[in-house]
C-alpha positions as CSV (number, residue, x, y, z in Angstrom):
1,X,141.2,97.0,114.7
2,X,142.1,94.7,111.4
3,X,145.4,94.9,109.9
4,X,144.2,97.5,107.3
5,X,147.8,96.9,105.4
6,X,146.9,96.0,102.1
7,X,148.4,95.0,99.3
8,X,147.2,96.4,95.5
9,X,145.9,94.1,93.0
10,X,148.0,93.5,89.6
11,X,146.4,95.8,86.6
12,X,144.5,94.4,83.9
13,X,146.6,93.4,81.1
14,X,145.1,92.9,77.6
15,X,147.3,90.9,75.3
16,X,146.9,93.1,72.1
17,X,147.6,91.5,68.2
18,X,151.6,92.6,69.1
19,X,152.0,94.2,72.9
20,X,150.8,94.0,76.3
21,X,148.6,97.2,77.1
22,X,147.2,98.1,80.8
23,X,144.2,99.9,82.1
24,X,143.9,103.5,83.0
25,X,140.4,104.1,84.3
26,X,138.5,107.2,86.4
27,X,135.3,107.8,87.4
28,X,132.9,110.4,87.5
29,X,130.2,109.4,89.7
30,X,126.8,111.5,89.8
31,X,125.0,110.6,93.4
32,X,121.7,112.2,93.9
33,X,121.7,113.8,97.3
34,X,119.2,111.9,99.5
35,X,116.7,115.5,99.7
36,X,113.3,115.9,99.6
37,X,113.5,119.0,97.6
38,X,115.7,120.4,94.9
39,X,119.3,122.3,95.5
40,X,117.8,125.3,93.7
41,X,113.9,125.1,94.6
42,X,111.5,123.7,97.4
43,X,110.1,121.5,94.0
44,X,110.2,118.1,95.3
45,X,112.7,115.3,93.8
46,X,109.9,112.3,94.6
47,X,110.1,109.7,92.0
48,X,107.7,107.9,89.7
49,X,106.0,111.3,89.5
50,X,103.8,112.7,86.7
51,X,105.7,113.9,83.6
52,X,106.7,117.9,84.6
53,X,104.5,117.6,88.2
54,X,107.6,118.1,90.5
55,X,108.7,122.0,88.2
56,X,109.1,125.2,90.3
57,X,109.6,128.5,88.5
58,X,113.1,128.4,89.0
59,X,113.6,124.6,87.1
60,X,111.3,126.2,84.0
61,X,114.0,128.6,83.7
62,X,111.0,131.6,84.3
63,X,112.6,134.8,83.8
64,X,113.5,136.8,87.3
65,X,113.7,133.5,89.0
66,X,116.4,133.3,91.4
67,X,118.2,130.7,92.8
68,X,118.1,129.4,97.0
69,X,120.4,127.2,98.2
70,X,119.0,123.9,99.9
71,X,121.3,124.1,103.0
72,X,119.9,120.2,103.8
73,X,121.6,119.2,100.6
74,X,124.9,121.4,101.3
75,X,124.9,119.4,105.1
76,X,125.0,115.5,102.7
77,X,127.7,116.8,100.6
78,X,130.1,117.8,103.5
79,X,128.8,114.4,105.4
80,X,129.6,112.8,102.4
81,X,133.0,114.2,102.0
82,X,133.8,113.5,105.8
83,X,132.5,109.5,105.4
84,X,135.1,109.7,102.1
85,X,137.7,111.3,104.5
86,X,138.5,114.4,102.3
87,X,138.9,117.6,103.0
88,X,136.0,119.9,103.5
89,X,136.5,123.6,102.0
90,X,134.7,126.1,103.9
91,X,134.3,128.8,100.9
92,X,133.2,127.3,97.8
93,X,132.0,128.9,94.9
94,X,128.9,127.8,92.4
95,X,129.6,128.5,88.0
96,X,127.0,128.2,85.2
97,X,128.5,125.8,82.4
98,X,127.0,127.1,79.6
99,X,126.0,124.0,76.9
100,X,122.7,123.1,75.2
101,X,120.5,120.8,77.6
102,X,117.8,120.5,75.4
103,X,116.2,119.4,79.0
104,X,117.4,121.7,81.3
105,X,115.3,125.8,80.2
106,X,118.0,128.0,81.8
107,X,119.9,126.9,78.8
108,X,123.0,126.5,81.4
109,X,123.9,123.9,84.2
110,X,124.8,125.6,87.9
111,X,128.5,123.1,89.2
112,X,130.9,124.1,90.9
113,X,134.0,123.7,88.8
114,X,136.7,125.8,90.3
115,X,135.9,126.0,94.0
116,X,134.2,122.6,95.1
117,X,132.5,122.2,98.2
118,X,134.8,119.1,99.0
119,X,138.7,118.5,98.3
120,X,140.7,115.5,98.3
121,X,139.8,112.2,99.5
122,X,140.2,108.0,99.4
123,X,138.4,105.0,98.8
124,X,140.0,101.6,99.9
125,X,138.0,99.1,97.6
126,X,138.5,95.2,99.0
127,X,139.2,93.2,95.8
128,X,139.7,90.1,98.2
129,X,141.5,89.6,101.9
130,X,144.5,91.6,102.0
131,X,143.7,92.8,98.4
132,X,142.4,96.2,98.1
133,X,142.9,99.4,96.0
134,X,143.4,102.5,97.5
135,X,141.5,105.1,95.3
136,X,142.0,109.1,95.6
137,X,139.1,111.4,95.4
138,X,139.8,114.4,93.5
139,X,136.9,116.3,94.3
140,X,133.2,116.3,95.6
141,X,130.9,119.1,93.6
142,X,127.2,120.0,94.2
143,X,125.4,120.4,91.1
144,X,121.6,120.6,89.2
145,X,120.7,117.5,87.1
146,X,119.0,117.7,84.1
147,X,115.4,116.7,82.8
148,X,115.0,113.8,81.0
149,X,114.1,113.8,77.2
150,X,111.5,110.7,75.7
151,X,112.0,109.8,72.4
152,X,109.9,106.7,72.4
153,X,106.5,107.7,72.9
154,X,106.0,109.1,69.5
155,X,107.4,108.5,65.9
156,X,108.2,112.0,64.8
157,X,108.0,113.4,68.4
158,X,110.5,114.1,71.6
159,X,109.2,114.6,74.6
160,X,110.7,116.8,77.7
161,X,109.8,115.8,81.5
162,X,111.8,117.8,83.9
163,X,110.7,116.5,87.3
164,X,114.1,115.7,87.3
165,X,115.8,119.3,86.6
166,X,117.3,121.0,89.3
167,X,117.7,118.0,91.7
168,X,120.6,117.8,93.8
169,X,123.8,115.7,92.6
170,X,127.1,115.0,94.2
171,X,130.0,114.7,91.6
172,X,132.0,112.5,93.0
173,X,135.5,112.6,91.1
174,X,138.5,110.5,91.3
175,X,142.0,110.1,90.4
176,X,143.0,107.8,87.1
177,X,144.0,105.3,90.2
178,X,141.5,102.2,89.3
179,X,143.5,99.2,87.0
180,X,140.8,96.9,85.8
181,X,136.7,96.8,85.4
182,X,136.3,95.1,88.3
183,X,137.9,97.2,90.5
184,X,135.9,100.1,88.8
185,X,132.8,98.1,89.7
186,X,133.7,97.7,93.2
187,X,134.4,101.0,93.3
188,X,131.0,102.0,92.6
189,X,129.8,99.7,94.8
190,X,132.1,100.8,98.1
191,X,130.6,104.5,97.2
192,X,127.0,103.4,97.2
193,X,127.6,101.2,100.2
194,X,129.3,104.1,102.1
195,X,126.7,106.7,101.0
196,X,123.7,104.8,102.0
197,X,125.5,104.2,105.2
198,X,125.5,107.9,105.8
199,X,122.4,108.4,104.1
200,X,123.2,110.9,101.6
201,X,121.9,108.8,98.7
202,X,120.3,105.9,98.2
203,X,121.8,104.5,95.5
204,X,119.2,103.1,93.5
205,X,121.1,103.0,90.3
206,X,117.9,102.2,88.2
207,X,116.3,104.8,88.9
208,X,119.3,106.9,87.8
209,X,120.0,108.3,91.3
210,X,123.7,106.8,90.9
211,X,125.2,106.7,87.7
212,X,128.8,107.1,86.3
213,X,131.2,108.5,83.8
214,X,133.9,106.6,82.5
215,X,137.2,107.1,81.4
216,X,139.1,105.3,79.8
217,X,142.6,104.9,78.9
218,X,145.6,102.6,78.1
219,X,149.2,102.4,78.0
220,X,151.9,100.1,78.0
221,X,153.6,98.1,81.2
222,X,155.9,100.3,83.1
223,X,154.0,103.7,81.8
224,X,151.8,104.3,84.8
225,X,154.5,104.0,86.7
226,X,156.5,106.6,84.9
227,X,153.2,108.5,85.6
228,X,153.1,108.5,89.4
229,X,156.8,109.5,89.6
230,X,156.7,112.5,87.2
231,X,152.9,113.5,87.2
232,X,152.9,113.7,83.6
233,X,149.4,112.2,82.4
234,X,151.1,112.0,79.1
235,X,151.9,108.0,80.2
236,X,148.6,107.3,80.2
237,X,147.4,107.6,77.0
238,X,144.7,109.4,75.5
239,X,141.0,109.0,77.5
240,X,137.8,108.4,76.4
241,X,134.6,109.1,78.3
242,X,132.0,106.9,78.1
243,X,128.9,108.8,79.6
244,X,125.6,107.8,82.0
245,X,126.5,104.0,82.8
246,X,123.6,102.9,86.0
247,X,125.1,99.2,85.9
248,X,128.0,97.9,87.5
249,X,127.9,95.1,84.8
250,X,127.2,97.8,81.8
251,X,130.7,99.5,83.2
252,X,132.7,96.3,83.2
253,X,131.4,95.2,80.0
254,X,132.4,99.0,78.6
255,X,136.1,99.2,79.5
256,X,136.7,96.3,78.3
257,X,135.1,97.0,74.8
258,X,136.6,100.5,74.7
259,X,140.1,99.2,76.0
260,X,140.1,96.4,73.0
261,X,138.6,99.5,70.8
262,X,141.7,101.8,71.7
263,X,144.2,98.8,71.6
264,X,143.3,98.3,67.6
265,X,143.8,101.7,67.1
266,X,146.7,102.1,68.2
267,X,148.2,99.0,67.4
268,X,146.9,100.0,63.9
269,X,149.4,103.0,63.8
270,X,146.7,105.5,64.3
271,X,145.5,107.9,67.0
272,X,143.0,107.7,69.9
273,X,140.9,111.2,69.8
274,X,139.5,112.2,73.3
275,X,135.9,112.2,73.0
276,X,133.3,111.2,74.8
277,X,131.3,107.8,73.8
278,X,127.8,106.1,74.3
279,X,128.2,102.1,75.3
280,X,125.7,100.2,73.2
281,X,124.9,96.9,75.3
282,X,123.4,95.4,72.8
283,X,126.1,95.4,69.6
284,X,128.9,95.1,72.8
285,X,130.6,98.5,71.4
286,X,130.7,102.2,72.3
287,X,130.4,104.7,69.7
288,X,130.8,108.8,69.3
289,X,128.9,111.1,71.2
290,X,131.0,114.2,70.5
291,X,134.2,115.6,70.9
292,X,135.4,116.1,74.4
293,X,135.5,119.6,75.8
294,X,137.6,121.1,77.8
295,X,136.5,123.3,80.4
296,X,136.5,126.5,78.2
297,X,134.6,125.2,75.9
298,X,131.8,125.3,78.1
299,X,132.2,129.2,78.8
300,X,132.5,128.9,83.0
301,X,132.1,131.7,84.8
302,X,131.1,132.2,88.7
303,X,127.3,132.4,88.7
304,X,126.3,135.9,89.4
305,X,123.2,134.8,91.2
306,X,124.7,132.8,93.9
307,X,126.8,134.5,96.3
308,X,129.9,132.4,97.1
309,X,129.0,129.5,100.0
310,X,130.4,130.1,103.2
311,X,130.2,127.4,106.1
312,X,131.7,127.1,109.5
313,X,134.2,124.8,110.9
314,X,131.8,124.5,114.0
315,X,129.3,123.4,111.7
316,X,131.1,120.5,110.0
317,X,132.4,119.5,113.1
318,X,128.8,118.8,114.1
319,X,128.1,117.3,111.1
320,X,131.2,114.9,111.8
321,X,129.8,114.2,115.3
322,X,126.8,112.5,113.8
323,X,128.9,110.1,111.5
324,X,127.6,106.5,111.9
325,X,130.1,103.8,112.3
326,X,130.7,103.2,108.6
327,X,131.4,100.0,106.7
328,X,135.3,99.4,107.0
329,X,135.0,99.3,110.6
330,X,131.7,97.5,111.4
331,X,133.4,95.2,109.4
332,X,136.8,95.3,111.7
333,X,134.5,95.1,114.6
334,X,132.3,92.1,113.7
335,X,135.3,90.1,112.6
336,X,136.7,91.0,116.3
337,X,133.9,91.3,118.3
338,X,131.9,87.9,117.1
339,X,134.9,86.1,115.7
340,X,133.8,86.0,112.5
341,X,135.9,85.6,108.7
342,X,136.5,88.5,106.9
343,X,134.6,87.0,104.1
344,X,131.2,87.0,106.6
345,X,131.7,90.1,107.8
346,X,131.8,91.3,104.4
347,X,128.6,90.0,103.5
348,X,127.0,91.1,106.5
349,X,128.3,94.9,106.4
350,X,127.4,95.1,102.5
351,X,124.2,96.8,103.3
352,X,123.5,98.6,106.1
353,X,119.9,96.9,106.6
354,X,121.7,93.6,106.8
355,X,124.3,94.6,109.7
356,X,121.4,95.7,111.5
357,X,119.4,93.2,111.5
358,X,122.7,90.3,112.3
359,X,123.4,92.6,115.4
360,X,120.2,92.2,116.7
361,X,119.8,88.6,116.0
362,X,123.1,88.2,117.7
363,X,122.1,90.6,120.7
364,X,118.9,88.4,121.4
365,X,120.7,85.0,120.7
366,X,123.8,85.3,122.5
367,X,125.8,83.8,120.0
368,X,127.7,86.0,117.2
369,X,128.9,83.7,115.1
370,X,126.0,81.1,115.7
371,X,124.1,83.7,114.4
372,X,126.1,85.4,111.1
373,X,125.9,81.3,109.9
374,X,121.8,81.4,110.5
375,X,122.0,84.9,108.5
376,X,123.8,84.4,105.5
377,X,123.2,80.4,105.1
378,X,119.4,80.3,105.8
379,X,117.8,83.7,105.9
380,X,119.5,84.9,103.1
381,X,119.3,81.7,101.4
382,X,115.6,81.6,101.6
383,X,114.9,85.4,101.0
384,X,116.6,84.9,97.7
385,X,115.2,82.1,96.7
386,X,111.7,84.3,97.4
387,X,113.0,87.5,95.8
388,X,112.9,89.3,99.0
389,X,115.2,91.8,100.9
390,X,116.1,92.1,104.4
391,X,113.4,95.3,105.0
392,X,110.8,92.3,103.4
393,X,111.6,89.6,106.0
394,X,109.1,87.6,106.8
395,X,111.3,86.4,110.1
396,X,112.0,88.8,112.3
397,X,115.8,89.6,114.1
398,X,114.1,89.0,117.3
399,X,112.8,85.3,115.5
400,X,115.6,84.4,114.3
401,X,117.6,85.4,117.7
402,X,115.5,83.5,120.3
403,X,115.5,80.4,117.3
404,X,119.1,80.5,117.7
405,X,119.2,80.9,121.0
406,X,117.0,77.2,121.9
407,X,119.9,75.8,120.1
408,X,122.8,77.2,122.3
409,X,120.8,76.3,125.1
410,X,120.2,73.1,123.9
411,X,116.1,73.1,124.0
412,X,116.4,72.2,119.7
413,X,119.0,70.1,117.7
414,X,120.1,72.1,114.1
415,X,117.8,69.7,112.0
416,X,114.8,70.6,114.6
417,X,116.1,74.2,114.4
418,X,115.5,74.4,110.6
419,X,112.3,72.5,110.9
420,X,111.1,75.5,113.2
421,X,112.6,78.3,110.6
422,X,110.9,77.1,108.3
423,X,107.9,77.1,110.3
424,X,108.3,80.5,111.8
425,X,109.3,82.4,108.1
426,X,105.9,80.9,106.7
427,X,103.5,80.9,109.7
428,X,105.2,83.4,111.9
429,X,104.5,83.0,115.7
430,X,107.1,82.6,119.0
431,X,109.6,80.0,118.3
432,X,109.4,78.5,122.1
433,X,105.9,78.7,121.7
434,X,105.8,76.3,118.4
435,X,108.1,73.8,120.3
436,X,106.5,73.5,123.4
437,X,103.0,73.2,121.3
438,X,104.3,71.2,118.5
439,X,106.9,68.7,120.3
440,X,109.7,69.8,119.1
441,X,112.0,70.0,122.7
442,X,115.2,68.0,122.4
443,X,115.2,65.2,124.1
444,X,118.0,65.5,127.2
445,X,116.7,62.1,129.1
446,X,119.9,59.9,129.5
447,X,117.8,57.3,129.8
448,X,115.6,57.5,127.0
449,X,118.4,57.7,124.7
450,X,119.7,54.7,126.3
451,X,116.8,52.9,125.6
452,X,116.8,54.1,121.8
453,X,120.8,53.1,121.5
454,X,119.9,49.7,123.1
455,X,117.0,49.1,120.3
456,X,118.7,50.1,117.8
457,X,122.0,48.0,118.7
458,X,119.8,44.6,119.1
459,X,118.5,45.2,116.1
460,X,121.3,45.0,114.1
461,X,123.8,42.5,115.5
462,X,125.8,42.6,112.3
463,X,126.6,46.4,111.6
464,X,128.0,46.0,115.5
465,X,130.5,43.5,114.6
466,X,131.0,46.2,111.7
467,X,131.7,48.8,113.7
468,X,133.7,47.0,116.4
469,X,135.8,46.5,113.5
470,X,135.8,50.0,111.9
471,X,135.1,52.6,114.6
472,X,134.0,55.0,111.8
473,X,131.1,53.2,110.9
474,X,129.3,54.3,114.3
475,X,128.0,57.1,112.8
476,X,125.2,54.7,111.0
477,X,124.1,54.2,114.8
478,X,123.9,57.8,115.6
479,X,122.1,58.3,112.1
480,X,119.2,55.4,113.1
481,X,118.8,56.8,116.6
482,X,118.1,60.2,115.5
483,X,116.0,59.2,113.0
484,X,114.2,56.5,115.5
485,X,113.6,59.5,117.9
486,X,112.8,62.1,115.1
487,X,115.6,64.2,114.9
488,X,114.6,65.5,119.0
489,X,117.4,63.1,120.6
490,X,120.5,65.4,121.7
491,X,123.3,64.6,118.8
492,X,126.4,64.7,121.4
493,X,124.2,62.6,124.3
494,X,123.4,59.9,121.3
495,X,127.2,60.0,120.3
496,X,128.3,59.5,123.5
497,X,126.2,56.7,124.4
498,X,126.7,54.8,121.1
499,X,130.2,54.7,121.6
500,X,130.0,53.6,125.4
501,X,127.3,50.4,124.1
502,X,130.1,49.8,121.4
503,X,132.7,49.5,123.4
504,X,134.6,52.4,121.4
């Protein structure tokens, strides 16, 4: 394995009108649980849905209906916890937080707030090689989501779809451990990556199926230190939450506005009140939502229609059994196993789709890291460039494996090689196929080369005297012979031979 001895990156420091002032930031992350149906109901959680088409009795808050559990969506939340290396607590405990969700009709939200299905846990987010955050989970909960209210549709008028109520989130909670935005955006992004290795959610933060709460702190140089020795969260300053970010650029742009915001105040003289905040993208400010509550303010108590969740250590142990290789060490093991950077490896792991489809482009080639170069220089290059992703690939990994392949066995040069891409990711087809028909073989004939280097060498008596004198300028021959034989004579043969007519 890697060296996974890291060291921490420094903390953001914002010079303030008189003091330096660090970041304190946690996050609250809502992952929708990768189910077909809701944690409550059998209603399903499909998106892009009529308004109010995906309701059971249950979501409409109908009166006598009870809650079921979704034991599919209790099986994500412990693999979830296991991938994030926490604890998994076999008795847990479901509470209604009683609030007004103007989109939710019980007129409550079912959490888990004292008795979570998953304990403590860690992150390590790469910031760069050998720079990485370790961040702690406090805490995985299952919980409902609420509907969705519309005000846009109608001057006077809100509307109410609730397709959404009742489908399954995981709360993913950490420690105040994160010390800048974008380690809080890389942390987002390590969870999503993580989670649609395991497949518990997909991620898809436009479509609100991972979104985050904020908060947001600041204190002076030395404080969080004083913090992590005594425990006292006094050091950190007062937090603000800043609620329903779905962009990792919304969430940078945020804690920096609301750390500048907090800075003034309190560099003002005045007082920072915990609350929790909107971020306007627009005006590049967060304003008031309300006051934060505290936990009692939402009148908890254990729901009295769900009888406390009980698992089995066998179970989760099965559940662990079926843990894919997640993205840490594929990443370890491509570095090692196809002599790779770190910095390819990371860009190879970052989806799931994309490790899959390198391994079996290096599988069919033969080559590892003749292949990652092919990946992330050429195929990713061009899907870009054609707004595509890996799953709309044009070139398959088998393509691209037996392309790279004609080149370790020396059937293609590279140019001819990225003449035949080219061909293959707009015509399709078998790459040995298209050479043999097209012409495209390199050409391996000693003698024919010879005769090329000897044309091109007599024709040019004075750029020989040239390079006689400045061995450098032999790459001009090399150049003309490739280009005399289009790009089909083998590069190290031509090489070779040039040198040997130049007396080099």
């Amino acid at each position: 394995m890697l060296d996974l001895t890291y060291e921490p990156p420094a903390p953001k420091v914002i010079q303030g009108a008189r003091d330096d002032w660090e970041l304190v930031i946690g996050l609250e992350v809502h992952a929708q649980v990768a189910s077909a149906a809701k944690l409550f109901s059998g209603a399903s959680t499909l998106f892009g849905a009529e308004p109010n088409a995906n309701v059971a009795f249950v979501d409409a808050g109908m009166p006598g209906m009870l809650p079921v559990i979704n034991e599919g969506c209790v099986a994500l939340a412990v693999k979830t916890g296991l991938g994030l290396k926490a604890a998994i607590n076999l008795t847990s405990a479901f509470d209604r937080k009683n609030y007004f969700y103007p989109d939710l009709p019980q007129g409550y939200q079912i959490s888990q707030l004292y008795h979570p299905i998953v304990g403590e846990g860690e992150v390590i987010v790469d910031m760069a090689p050998g720079i990485a955050r370790r961040v702690r989970i406090e805490r995985i909960h299952l919980e409902q989501d609420a509907g969705k209210s519309i005000h846009d549709m109608d001057p006077a008028l809100s509307f109410v779809d609730l397709n959404r109520t009742g489908v399954a989130l995981m709360e993913i909670v950490s420690r105040p451990d994160i010390r800048g935005p974008e380690e809080a955006a890389a942390y987002v992004l390590k969870l999503r990556q993580i989670m649609r290795y395991l497949g518990t959610c997909n991620g898809d933060m436009q479509n609100g199926n991972l979104r985050a709460d904020v908060n947001v702190s600041v204190c002076r140089p030395g404080d969080y230190e004083r913090y992590q020795e005594s425990g006292d969260f006094a050091h950190l300053g007062t937090r603000c939450e800043i609620k329903n970010m779905n962009s990792t650029r919304f969430i940078q742009a945020a804690i920096e506005v609301e750390a500048r915001r907090q800075i003034a105040i309190l560099e003002d003289g005045g007082t920072v009140v915990q609350e929790t905040r909107l971020f306007d993208p627009d005006k590049s400010e967060t304003r008031s939502m309300r006051s934060k509550e505290e936990a009692h303010d939402y009148r908890y108590f254990p729901d009295p229609d769900l009888l406390p969740l009980e698992i089995e250590q066998a179970w989760v142990d099965d559940i662990a059994t079926s843990l894919p290789e997640l993205p840490d060490e594929k990443k370890a093991r491509f570095v090692l196993d196809y002599g790779m950077t770190e910095y390819d490896a990371d860009v190879l792991t970052a989806e799931v789709e994309n490790a899959a489809y390198f391994e079996q482009v290096a599988q069919v080639s033969g080559d590892g890291k003749a292949s990652a170069n092919w990946v992330i220089n050429e195929l990713f290059g061009q899907l870009k460039k054609d707004d595509r992703d890996i799953g709309d690939s044009p070139l398959s990994a088998a393509q691209l494996g037996r392309i790279v392949a004609l080149i370790r066995a020396g059937d293609i040069s590279g140019k001819i090689a990225k003449d035949l891409f080219e061909i293959v990711y707009l015509e399709g087809g078998d790459p040995e196929a298209i050479v043999d028909e097209r012409g495209m073989r390199q050409v391996t004939d000693t003698g024919a080369i010879e005769a090329a280097v000897d044309d091109v060498i007599a024709a040019n008596p004075a750029q020989v005297e040239k390079a006689r004198a400045n061995p450098k300028l032999a790459g001009w021959f090399v150049g003309q012979v490739m280009k005399a034989t289009g790009g089909k004579a083998n590069p190290a043969a031509v090489n070779r031979i040039v040198q040997d007519r130049l007396g080099l």
